[in-house]
VODO-932217 format. One record per residue (C-alpha): y, z, x. Coordinates in Angstrom, 3 decimals. Each point is the difference from the previous one (the first is absolute). Layout:
residues N
+----------+----------+----------+
:       yy :       zz :       xx :
+----------+----------+----------+
:        Y :        Z :        X :
...
+----------+----------+----------+
This chain:
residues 244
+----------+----------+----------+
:       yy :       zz :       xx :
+----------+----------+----------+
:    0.000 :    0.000 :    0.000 :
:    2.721 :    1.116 :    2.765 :
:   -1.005 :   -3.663 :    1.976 :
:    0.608 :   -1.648 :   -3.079 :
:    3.419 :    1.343 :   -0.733 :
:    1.404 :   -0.230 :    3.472 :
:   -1.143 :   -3.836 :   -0.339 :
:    1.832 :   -0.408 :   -3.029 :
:    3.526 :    1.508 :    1.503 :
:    0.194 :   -3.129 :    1.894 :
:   -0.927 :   -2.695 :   -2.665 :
:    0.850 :   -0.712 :   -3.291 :
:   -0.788 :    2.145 :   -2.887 :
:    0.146 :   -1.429 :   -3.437 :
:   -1.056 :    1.702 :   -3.559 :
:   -1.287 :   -2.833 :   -2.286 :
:    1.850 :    1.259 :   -3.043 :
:   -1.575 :   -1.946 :   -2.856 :
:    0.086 :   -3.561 :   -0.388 :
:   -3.246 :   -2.361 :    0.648 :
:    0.171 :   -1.232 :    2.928 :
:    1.921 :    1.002 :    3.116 :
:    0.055 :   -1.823 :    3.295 :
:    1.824 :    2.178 :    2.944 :
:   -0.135 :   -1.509 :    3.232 :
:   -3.372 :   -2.236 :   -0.143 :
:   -1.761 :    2.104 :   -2.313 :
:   -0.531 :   -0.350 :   -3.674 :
:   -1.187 :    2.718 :   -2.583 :
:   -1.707 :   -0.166 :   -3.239 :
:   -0.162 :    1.984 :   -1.876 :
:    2.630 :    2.603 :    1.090 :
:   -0.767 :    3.027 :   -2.326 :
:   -3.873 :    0.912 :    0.025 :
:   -1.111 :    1.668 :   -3.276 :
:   -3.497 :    1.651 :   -0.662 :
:   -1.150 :    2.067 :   -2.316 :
:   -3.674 :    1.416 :   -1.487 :
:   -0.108 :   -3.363 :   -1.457 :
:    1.027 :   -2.227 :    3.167 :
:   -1.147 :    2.108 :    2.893 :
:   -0.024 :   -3.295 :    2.457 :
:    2.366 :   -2.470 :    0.462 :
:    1.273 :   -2.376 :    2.518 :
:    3.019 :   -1.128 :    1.604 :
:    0.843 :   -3.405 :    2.043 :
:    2.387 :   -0.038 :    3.129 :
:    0.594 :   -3.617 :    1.448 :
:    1.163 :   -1.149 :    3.191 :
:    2.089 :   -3.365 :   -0.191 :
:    0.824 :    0.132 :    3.665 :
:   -1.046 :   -2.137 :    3.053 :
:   -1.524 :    3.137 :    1.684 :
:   -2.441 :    2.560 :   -1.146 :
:    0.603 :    3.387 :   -1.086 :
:   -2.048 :    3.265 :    0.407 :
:    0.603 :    3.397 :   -2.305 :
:   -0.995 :    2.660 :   -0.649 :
:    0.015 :    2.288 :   -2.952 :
:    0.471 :    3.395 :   -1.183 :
:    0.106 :    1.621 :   -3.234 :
:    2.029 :    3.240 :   -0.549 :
:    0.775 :    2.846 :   -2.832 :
:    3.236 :   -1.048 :   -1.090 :
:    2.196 :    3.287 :   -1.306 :
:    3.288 :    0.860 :   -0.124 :
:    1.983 :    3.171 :    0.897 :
:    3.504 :    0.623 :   -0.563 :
:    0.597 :   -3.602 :   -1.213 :
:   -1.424 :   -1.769 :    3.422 :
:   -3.507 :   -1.744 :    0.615 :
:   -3.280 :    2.522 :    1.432 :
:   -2.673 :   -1.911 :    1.642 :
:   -3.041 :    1.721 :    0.733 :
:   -3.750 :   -1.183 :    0.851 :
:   -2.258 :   -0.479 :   -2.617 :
:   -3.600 :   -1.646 :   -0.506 :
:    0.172 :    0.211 :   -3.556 :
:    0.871 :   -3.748 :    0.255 :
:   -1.790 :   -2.574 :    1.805 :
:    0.988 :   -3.021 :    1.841 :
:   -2.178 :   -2.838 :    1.125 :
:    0.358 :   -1.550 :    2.945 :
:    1.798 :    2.509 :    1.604 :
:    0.717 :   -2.174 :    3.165 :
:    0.595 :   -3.680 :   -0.389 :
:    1.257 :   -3.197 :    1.183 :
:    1.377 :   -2.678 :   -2.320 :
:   -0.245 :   -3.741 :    1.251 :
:    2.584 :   -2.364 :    0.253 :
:    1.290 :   -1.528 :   -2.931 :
:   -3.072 :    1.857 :   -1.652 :
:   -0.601 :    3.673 :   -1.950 :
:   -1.968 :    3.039 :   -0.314 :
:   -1.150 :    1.537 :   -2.900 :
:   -0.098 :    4.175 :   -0.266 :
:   -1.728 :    1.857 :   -2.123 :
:    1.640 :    3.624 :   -1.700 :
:   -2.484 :    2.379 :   -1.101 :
:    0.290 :    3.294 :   -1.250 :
:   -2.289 :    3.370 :    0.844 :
:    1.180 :    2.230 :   -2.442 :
:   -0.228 :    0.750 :   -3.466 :
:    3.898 :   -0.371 :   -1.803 :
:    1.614 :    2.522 :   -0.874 :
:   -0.425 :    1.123 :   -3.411 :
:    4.305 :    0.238 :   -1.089 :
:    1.768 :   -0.972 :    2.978 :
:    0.343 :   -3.242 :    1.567 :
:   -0.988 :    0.174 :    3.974 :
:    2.150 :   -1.954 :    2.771 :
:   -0.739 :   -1.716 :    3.362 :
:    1.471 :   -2.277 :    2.413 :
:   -1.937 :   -2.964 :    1.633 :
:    1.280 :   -0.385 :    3.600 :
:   -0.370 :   -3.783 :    1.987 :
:    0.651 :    0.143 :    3.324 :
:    0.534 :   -2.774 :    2.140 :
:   -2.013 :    0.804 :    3.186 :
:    1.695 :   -1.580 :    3.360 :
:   -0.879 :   -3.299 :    1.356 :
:   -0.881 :   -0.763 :    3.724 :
:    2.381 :   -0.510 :    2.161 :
:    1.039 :   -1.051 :    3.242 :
:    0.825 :    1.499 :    2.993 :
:    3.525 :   -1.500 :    0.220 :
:    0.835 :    0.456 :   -3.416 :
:    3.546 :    1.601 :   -0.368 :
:    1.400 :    1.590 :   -3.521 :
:   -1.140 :    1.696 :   -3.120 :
:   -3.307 :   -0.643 :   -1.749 :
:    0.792 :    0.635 :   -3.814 :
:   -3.338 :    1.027 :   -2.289 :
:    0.217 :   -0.425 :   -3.693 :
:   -0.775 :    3.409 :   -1.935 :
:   -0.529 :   -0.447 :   -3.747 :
:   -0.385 :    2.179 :   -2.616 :
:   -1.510 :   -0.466 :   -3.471 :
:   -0.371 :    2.384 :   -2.829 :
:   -3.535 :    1.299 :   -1.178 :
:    0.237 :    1.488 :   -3.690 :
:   -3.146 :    1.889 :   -1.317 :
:    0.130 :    0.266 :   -3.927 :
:   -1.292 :    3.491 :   -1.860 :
:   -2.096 :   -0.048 :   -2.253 :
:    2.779 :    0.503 :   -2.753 :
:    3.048 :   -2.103 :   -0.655 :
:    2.887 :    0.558 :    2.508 :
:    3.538 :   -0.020 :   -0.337 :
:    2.754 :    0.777 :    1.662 :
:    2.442 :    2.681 :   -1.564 :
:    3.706 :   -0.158 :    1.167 :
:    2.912 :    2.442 :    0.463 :
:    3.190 :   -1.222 :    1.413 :
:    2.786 :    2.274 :    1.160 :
:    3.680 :   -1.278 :    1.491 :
:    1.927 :    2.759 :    1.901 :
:    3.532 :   -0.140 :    2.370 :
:   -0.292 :    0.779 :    3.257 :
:    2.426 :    1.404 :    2.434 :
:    0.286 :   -3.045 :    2.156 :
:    1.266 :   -2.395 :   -3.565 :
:   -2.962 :   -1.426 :   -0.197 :
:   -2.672 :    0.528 :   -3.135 :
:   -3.899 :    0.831 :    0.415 :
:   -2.410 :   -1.826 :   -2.580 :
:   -2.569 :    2.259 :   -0.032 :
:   -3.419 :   -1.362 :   -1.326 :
:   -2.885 :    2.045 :   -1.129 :
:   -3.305 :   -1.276 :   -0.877 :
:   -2.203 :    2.888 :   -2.392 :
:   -2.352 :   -2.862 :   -0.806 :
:   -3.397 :   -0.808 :    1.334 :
:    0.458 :   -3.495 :    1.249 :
:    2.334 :   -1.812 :    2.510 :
:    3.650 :   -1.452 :   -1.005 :
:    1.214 :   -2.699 :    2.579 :
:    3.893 :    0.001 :   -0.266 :
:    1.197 :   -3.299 :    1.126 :
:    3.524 :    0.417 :   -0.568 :
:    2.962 :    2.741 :   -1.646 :
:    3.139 :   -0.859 :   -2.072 :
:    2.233 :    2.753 :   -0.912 :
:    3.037 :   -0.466 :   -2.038 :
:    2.808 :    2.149 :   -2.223 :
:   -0.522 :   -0.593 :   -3.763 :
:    2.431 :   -1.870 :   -0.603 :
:    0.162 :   -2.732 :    3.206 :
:   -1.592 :   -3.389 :   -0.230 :
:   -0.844 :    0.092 :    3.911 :
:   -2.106 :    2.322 :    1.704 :
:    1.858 :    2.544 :    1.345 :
:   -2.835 :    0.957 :    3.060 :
:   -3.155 :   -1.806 :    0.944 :
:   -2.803 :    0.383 :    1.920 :
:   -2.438 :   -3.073 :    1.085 :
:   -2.971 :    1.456 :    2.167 :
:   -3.031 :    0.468 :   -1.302 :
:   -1.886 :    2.951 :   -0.130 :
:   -3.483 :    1.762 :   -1.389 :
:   -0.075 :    3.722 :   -1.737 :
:   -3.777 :    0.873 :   -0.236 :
:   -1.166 :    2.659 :   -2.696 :
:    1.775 :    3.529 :    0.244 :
:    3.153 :   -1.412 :    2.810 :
:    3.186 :   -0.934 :   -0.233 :
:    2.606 :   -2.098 :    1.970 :
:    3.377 :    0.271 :    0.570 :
:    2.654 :   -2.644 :    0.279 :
:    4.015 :    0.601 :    1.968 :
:    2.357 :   -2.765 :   -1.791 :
:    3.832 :   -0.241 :    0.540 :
:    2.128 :   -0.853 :   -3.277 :
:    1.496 :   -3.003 :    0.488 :
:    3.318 :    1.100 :   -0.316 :
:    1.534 :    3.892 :    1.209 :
:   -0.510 :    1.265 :   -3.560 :
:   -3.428 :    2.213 :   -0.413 :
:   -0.624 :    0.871 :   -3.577 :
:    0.084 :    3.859 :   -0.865 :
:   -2.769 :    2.031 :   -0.873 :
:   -1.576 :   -0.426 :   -3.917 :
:    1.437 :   -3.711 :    0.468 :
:   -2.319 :   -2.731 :   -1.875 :
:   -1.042 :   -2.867 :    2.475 :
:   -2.179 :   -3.108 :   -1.038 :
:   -3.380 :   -0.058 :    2.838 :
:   -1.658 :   -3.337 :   -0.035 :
:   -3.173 :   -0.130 :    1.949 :
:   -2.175 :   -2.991 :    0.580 :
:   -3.758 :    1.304 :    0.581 :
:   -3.557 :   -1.243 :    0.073 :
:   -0.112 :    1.182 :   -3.518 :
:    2.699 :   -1.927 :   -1.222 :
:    4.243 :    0.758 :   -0.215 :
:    0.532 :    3.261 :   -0.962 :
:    3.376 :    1.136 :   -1.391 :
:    1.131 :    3.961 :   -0.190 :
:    3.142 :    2.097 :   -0.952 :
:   -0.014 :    2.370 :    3.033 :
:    3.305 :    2.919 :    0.006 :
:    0.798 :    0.624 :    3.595 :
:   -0.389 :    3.583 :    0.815 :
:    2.262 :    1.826 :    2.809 :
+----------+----------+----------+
Protein backbone atom coordinates (compact mmCIF):
# COMPACT_ATOMS: atom_id res chain seq x y z
CA UNK A 1 0.00 0.00 0.00
CA UNK A 2 2.76 2.72 1.12
CA UNK A 3 4.74 1.72 -2.55
CA UNK A 4 1.66 2.32 -4.19
CA UNK A 5 0.93 5.74 -2.85
CA UNK A 6 4.40 7.15 -3.08
CA UNK A 7 4.06 6.00 -6.92
CA UNK A 8 1.03 7.84 -7.33
CA UNK A 9 2.54 11.36 -5.82
CA UNK A 10 4.43 11.56 -8.95
CA UNK A 11 1.76 10.63 -11.64
CA UNK A 12 -1.53 11.48 -12.35
CA UNK A 13 -4.41 10.69 -10.21
CA UNK A 14 -7.85 10.84 -11.64
CA UNK A 15 -11.41 9.78 -9.94
CA UNK A 16 -13.69 8.49 -12.77
CA UNK A 17 -16.74 10.34 -11.51
CA UNK A 18 -19.59 8.77 -13.46
CA UNK A 19 -19.98 8.85 -17.02
CA UNK A 20 -19.33 5.61 -19.38
CA UNK A 21 -16.41 5.78 -20.61
CA UNK A 22 -13.29 7.70 -19.61
CA UNK A 23 -9.99 7.76 -21.43
CA UNK A 24 -7.05 9.58 -19.25
CA UNK A 25 -3.82 9.44 -20.76
CA UNK A 26 -3.96 6.07 -23.00
CA UNK A 27 -6.27 4.31 -20.89
CA UNK A 28 -9.95 3.78 -21.24
CA UNK A 29 -12.53 2.59 -18.53
CA UNK A 30 -15.77 0.89 -18.69
CA UNK A 31 -17.65 0.72 -16.71
CA UNK A 32 -16.56 3.35 -14.10
CA UNK A 33 -18.88 2.59 -11.08
CA UNK A 34 -18.86 -1.29 -10.17
CA UNK A 35 -22.13 -2.40 -8.50
CA UNK A 36 -22.80 -5.89 -6.85
CA UNK A 37 -25.11 -7.04 -4.78
CA UNK A 38 -26.60 -10.72 -3.36
CA UNK A 39 -28.06 -10.82 -6.73
CA UNK A 40 -24.89 -9.80 -8.95
CA UNK A 41 -22.00 -10.95 -6.85
CA UNK A 42 -19.54 -10.97 -10.14
CA UNK A 43 -19.08 -8.60 -12.61
CA UNK A 44 -16.56 -7.33 -14.99
CA UNK A 45 -14.95 -4.31 -16.11
CA UNK A 46 -12.91 -3.47 -19.52
CA UNK A 47 -9.78 -1.08 -19.56
CA UNK A 48 -8.34 -0.49 -23.18
CA UNK A 49 -5.14 0.68 -24.32
CA UNK A 50 -5.33 2.76 -27.69
CA UNK A 51 -1.67 3.59 -27.56
CA UNK A 52 1.38 2.54 -29.69
CA UNK A 53 3.07 1.02 -26.56
CA UNK A 54 1.92 -1.42 -24.00
CA UNK A 55 0.83 -0.82 -20.61
CA UNK A 56 1.24 -2.87 -17.35
CA UNK A 57 -1.06 -2.26 -13.95
CA UNK A 58 -1.71 -3.26 -11.29
CA UNK A 59 -4.66 -3.24 -9.00
CA UNK A 60 -5.85 -2.77 -5.60
CA UNK A 61 -9.08 -2.67 -3.98
CA UNK A 62 -9.63 -0.64 -0.74
CA UNK A 63 -12.46 0.14 2.10
CA UNK A 64 -13.55 3.37 1.05
CA UNK A 65 -14.86 5.57 4.34
CA UNK A 66 -14.98 8.86 5.20
CA UNK A 67 -14.08 10.84 8.37
CA UNK A 68 -14.65 14.34 8.99
CA UNK A 69 -15.86 14.94 5.39
CA UNK A 70 -12.44 13.52 3.62
CA UNK A 71 -11.82 10.01 1.88
CA UNK A 72 -10.39 6.73 4.40
CA UNK A 73 -8.75 4.06 2.49
CA UNK A 74 -8.02 1.02 4.21
CA UNK A 75 -7.17 -2.73 3.03
CA UNK A 76 -9.78 -4.99 2.55
CA UNK A 77 -10.29 -8.59 0.90
CA UNK A 78 -13.84 -8.42 1.12
CA UNK A 79 -13.59 -7.55 -2.63
CA UNK A 80 -11.78 -9.34 -5.21
CA UNK A 81 -9.94 -8.35 -8.23
CA UNK A 82 -8.82 -10.53 -11.07
CA UNK A 83 -5.87 -10.17 -12.62
CA UNK A 84 -4.27 -8.37 -10.11
CA UNK A 85 -1.11 -7.66 -12.28
CA UNK A 86 -1.49 -7.06 -15.96
CA UNK A 87 -0.31 -5.80 -19.16
CA UNK A 88 -2.63 -4.43 -21.84
CA UNK A 89 -1.38 -4.67 -25.58
CA UNK A 90 -1.13 -2.09 -27.94
CA UNK A 91 -4.06 -0.80 -29.47
CA UNK A 92 -5.71 -3.87 -27.61
CA UNK A 93 -7.66 -4.47 -23.94
CA UNK A 94 -7.97 -6.44 -20.90
CA UNK A 95 -10.87 -7.59 -19.36
CA UNK A 96 -11.14 -7.69 -15.19
CA UNK A 97 -13.26 -9.41 -13.33
CA UNK A 98 -14.96 -7.78 -9.71
CA UNK A 99 -16.06 -10.26 -7.33
CA UNK A 100 -17.31 -9.97 -4.03
CA UNK A 101 -16.47 -12.26 -0.66
CA UNK A 102 -18.91 -11.08 1.57
CA UNK A 103 -22.38 -11.31 2.32
CA UNK A 104 -24.18 -7.41 1.94
CA UNK A 105 -25.06 -5.79 4.47
CA UNK A 106 -28.47 -6.22 5.59
CA UNK A 107 -29.56 -1.91 5.83
CA UNK A 108 -26.58 -0.15 4.86
CA UNK A 109 -25.01 0.20 1.61
CA UNK A 110 -21.04 -0.79 1.79
CA UNK A 111 -18.27 1.36 -0.17
CA UNK A 112 -14.90 0.62 -1.88
CA UNK A 113 -12.49 2.09 -4.16
CA UNK A 114 -10.86 0.15 -7.12
CA UNK A 115 -7.26 1.43 -7.51
CA UNK A 116 -5.27 1.06 -11.29
CA UNK A 117 -1.95 1.72 -11.15
CA UNK A 118 0.19 2.25 -13.92
CA UNK A 119 3.38 0.24 -13.12
CA UNK A 120 6.74 1.93 -14.70
CA UNK A 121 8.10 1.05 -18.00
CA UNK A 122 11.82 0.17 -18.76
CA UNK A 123 13.98 2.55 -19.27
CA UNK A 124 17.22 3.59 -20.32
CA UNK A 125 20.22 4.42 -18.82
CA UNK A 126 20.44 7.94 -20.32
CA UNK A 127 17.02 8.78 -19.87
CA UNK A 128 16.65 12.32 -18.27
CA UNK A 129 13.13 13.72 -16.68
CA UNK A 130 10.01 12.58 -14.98
CA UNK A 131 8.26 9.27 -15.62
CA UNK A 132 4.45 10.07 -14.99
CA UNK A 133 2.16 6.73 -13.96
CA UNK A 134 -1.53 6.95 -14.38
CA UNK A 135 -3.47 6.17 -10.98
CA UNK A 136 -7.22 5.64 -11.42
CA UNK A 137 -9.83 5.26 -9.24
CA UNK A 138 -13.30 3.75 -9.71
CA UNK A 139 -16.13 3.38 -7.33
CA UNK A 140 -17.31 -0.16 -6.03
CA UNK A 141 -21.00 0.08 -4.54
CA UNK A 142 -22.32 -3.07 -2.65
CA UNK A 143 -26.24 -2.94 -2.38
CA UNK A 144 -28.10 -4.23 1.11
CA UNK A 145 -30.36 -6.33 1.06
CA UNK A 146 -33.11 -3.55 1.56
CA UNK A 147 -33.77 -0.50 -0.54
CA UNK A 148 -31.26 2.39 0.02
CA UNK A 149 -31.59 5.93 0.00
CA UNK A 150 -29.93 8.68 0.77
CA UNK A 151 -31.50 11.12 3.45
CA UNK A 152 -30.33 14.83 3.30
CA UNK A 153 -29.87 17.74 5.74
CA UNK A 154 -28.45 20.93 4.52
CA UNK A 155 -27.29 23.72 6.79
CA UNK A 156 -25.80 27.40 5.51
CA UNK A 157 -23.90 29.32 8.27
CA UNK A 158 -21.53 32.85 8.13
CA UNK A 159 -18.27 32.56 8.91
CA UNK A 160 -15.84 34.99 10.32
CA UNK A 161 -13.68 35.28 7.27
CA UNK A 162 -17.25 36.54 4.87
CA UNK A 163 -17.45 33.58 3.45
CA UNK A 164 -20.58 30.91 3.98
CA UNK A 165 -20.17 27.01 4.81
CA UNK A 166 -22.75 24.60 2.98
CA UNK A 167 -22.78 22.03 5.24
CA UNK A 168 -24.10 18.61 3.88
CA UNK A 169 -25.23 15.72 5.92
CA UNK A 170 -26.11 12.42 4.65
CA UNK A 171 -28.50 10.22 7.54
CA UNK A 172 -29.31 7.86 4.67
CA UNK A 173 -27.97 4.47 3.87
CA UNK A 174 -26.72 4.93 0.37
CA UNK A 175 -24.22 7.26 -1.44
CA UNK A 176 -25.22 10.91 -2.89
CA UNK A 177 -22.64 12.12 -5.59
CA UNK A 178 -22.91 16.02 -5.59
CA UNK A 179 -21.78 17.21 -8.89
CA UNK A 180 -22.35 20.74 -8.47
CA UNK A 181 -23.99 23.70 -5.73
CA UNK A 182 -26.07 26.84 -6.59
CA UNK A 183 -26.98 29.07 -3.84
CA UNK A 184 -29.02 32.11 -4.30
CA UNK A 185 -31.24 34.92 -2.16
CA UNK A 186 -35.00 34.40 -2.75
CA UNK A 187 -35.61 36.83 -4.62
CA UNK A 188 -32.40 36.99 -7.35
CA UNK A 189 -32.63 35.40 -10.74
CA UNK A 190 -28.72 34.55 -10.65
CA UNK A 191 -27.02 32.45 -8.32
CA UNK A 192 -25.67 34.30 -5.78
CA UNK A 193 -22.61 31.47 -4.82
CA UNK A 194 -21.67 28.31 -6.63
CA UNK A 195 -19.75 25.51 -6.25
CA UNK A 196 -18.66 23.07 -9.32
CA UNK A 197 -16.49 20.10 -7.86
CA UNK A 198 -17.80 17.07 -7.40
CA UNK A 199 -17.93 15.18 -4.44
CA UNK A 200 -19.31 11.70 -2.68
CA UNK A 201 -21.05 11.63 1.04
CA UNK A 202 -21.29 7.85 1.91
CA UNK A 203 -23.98 6.68 4.57
CA UNK A 204 -23.74 8.46 8.10
CA UNK A 205 -20.93 11.61 6.69
CA UNK A 206 -21.16 14.80 5.75
CA UNK A 207 -19.19 17.40 3.66
CA UNK A 208 -18.62 20.78 3.93
CA UNK A 209 -18.34 23.43 1.28
CA UNK A 210 -16.38 27.45 1.88
CA UNK A 211 -18.17 29.81 -0.88
CA UNK A 212 -17.63 33.64 -1.12
CA UNK A 213 -20.90 35.77 -1.98
CA UNK A 214 -20.42 37.26 -4.98
CA UNK A 215 -20.73 40.58 -3.88
CA UNK A 216 -19.52 42.12 0.01
CA UNK A 217 -23.08 41.61 1.28
CA UNK A 218 -23.50 38.18 3.49
CA UNK A 219 -27.07 37.55 4.36
CA UNK A 220 -27.94 37.64 8.22
CA UNK A 221 -28.81 34.87 10.25
CA UNK A 222 -32.73 33.29 9.83
CA UNK A 223 -32.26 34.73 6.12
CA UNK A 224 -34.14 32.41 3.39
CA UNK A 225 -31.66 31.37 0.52
CA UNK A 226 -32.70 29.19 -2.59
CA UNK A 227 -29.86 25.81 -2.65
CA UNK A 228 -29.89 24.15 -5.98
CA UNK A 229 -27.95 20.98 -6.12
CA UNK A 230 -27.37 18.80 -9.11
CA UNK A 231 -26.79 15.05 -7.80
CA UNK A 232 -26.71 11.49 -9.05
CA UNK A 233 -30.23 11.38 -7.86
CA UNK A 234 -31.45 14.08 -9.79
CA UNK A 235 -31.67 18.32 -9.03
CA UNK A 236 -32.63 18.85 -5.77
CA UNK A 237 -34.02 22.23 -4.63
CA UNK A 238 -34.21 23.36 -0.67
CA UNK A 239 -35.16 26.50 1.42
CA UNK A 240 -32.13 26.49 3.79
CA UNK A 241 -32.12 29.79 6.71
CA UNK A 242 -28.53 30.59 7.34
CA UNK A 243 -27.71 30.20 10.92
CA UNK A 244 -24.90 32.46 12.74
Amino acid sequence: MKRVFIQAACGLFLLLTGVSVVSAGSIGVTPVLVTLSASQQVTTVTVRNPSTKPMSMQLEVMNWSQQEGEDVFTPTREVLVNPPIFTVPADGSQLLRVGLRRAPDAQRELSYRLFLQELPAPISSDFQGMQMLMRVSLPVFILPQVEAKPLLRWQVARTQQGTLKVSLTNDGSAHIKITNLKLSMSSNVQPWVSQGSFKYVLPDQSHDWIVSANSDYLPPPGTALQLIAQTNAGDIEAEVMTEP
